[in-house]
N, C-alpha and C positions, 0 to 999 in steps of 0.2 A: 653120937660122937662123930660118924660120917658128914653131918651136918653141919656141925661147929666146923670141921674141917676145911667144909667147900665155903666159909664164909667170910674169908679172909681173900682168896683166890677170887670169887667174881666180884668182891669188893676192889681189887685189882683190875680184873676187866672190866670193868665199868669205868673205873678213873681211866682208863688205856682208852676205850672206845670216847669218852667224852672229851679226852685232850685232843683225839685225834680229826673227832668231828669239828670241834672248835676249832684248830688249826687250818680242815679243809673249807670251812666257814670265812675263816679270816682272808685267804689267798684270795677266792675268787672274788668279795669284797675288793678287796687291792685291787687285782685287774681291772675289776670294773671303774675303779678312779683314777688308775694311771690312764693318762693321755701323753704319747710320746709328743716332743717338738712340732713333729711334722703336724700331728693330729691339732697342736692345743694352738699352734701357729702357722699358716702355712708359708712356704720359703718365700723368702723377699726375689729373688730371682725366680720364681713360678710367672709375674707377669712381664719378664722382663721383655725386648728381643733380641733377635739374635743377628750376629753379622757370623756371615758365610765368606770362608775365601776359596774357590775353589781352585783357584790356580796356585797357592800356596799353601793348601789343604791341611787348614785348619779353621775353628768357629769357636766362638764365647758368646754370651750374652751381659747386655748394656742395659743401664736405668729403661727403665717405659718412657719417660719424660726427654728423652734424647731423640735429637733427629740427628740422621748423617749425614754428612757432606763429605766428597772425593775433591780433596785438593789435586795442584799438581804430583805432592811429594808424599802425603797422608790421607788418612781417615778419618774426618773430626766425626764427634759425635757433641754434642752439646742443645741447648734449649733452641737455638736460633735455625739450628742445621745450615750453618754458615758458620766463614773464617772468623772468628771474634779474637778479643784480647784475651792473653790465657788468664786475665784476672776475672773473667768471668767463671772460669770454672768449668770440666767437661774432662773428655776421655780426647787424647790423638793418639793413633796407629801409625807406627810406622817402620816399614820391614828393612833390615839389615843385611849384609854380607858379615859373615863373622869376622874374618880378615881387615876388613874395614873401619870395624866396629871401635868404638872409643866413648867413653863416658867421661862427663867435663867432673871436675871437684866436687863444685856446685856451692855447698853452705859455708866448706874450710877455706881459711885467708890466705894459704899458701896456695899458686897453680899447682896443677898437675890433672896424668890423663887416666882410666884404667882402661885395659885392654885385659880380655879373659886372654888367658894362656891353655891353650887346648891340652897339651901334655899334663902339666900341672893342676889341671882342671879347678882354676884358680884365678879371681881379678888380678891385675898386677898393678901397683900405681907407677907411675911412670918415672916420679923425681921422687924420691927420699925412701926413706927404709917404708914407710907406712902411711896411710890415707887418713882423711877425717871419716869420708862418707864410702867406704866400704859397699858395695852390694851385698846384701847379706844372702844368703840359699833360704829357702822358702820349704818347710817339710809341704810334703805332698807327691803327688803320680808325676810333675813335672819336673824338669829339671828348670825351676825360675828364682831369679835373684830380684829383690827390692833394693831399691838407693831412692833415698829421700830428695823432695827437688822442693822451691819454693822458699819462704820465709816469712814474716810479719802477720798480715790480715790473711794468707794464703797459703795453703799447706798442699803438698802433693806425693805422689808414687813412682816411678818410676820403674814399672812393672819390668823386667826383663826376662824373655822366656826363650831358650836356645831350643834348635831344633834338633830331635835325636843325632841326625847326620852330622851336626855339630858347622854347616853350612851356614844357615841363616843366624838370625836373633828375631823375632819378635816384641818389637817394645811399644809398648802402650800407657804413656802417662798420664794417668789420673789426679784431677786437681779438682780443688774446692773453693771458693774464697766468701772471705764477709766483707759486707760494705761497711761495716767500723767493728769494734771489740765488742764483743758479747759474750759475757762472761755465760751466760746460761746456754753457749754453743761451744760444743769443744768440736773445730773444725779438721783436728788432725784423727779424731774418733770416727769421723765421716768419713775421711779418705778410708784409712783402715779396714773399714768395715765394707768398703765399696770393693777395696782392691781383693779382700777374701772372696769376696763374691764372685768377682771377675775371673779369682783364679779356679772357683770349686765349678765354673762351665768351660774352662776353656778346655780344648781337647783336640789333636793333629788328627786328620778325616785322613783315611785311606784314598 
């Protein structure tokens, strides 16, 4: 009788002990084929390089395929590492007084200027209640705003990146362009993907 008893009970632990083996079976299975991002691709910014500013202390990193050049007034960075046309396509640096600081329209038919407003902690446009091309805030560690620049065969970014002290700007315009339509190239995906990049190294050096 004690025996019929106990035969229900490790017919129990046994279905218990075999779901559970199977279970610990199946995870480390799993592990062994998950490959994160990093593992299964490694960052497109791992070969990038880097520019250093140590007098305005901060650094990002730019394409491999970029050479730099120091204008009188900027930083080109581009294929030539010389001043070219910006329809060739490339990154320019160029550091601001915030006070100073003003962004054109750009792509909307009506003028006008924005200036951040430091209180408001806000673009402002200069003529009418509202803008076309806004700066938009950028989630992330920085405080940086995008405003789109360009048109036609040629798309761009207009990276804008304020300094904590709320002193400076940092602006760095990234552009792209094609020598005719190519439907099998979305060249505004390029900028995009260039400007995320640019913003996940940039970072203010003590």
């Amino acid at each position: 009788m004690k025996q019929k008893g106990l035969a229900p009970i490790l017919i129990i632990l046994l279905v218990t002990a075999l779901a559970a083996g199977g279970y610990f079976v199946y995870m480390n299975y799993s592990k062994s084929q998950y490959k994160s991002p990093t593992q299964e691709s490694p960052s497109e910014t791992a070969s990038w390089k880097q520019y250093k500013d140590p007098k305005n202390r901060f650094e990002f990193k730019y394409p491999q395929e970029f050479r730099e050049y120091k204008s009188e007034r900027a930083v080109i960075f581009n294929k030539s590492g010389k001043v070219e046309s910006p329809h060739k396509g490339g990154l320019q640096l160029i550091e601001y007084s915030l006070n100073e600081y003003e962004i054109p329209e750009g792509l909307a038919s009506e003028d006008g200027l924005y200036k951040f407003d430091v209180n408001k902690k806000q673009w402002v446009f200069s003529k009418g209640s509202s803008g076309y091309n806004v700066p938009k805030l950028v989630d992330g560690n920085l405080e940086a705003y995008i405003s789109k620049v360009g048109g036609g065969l040629c798309a761009g970014n207009r990276i804008i990146i304020l300094e904590p002290s709320y002193t400076n700007v940092i602006e760095i315009v990234s552009t792209a362009c094609l020598d005719s339509i190519d439907e099998d190239v979305n060249v505004d995906s390029t900028v995009d993907q260039r400007t995320k990049n640019i913003l996940s190294t940039f970072k203010f050096t003590q």
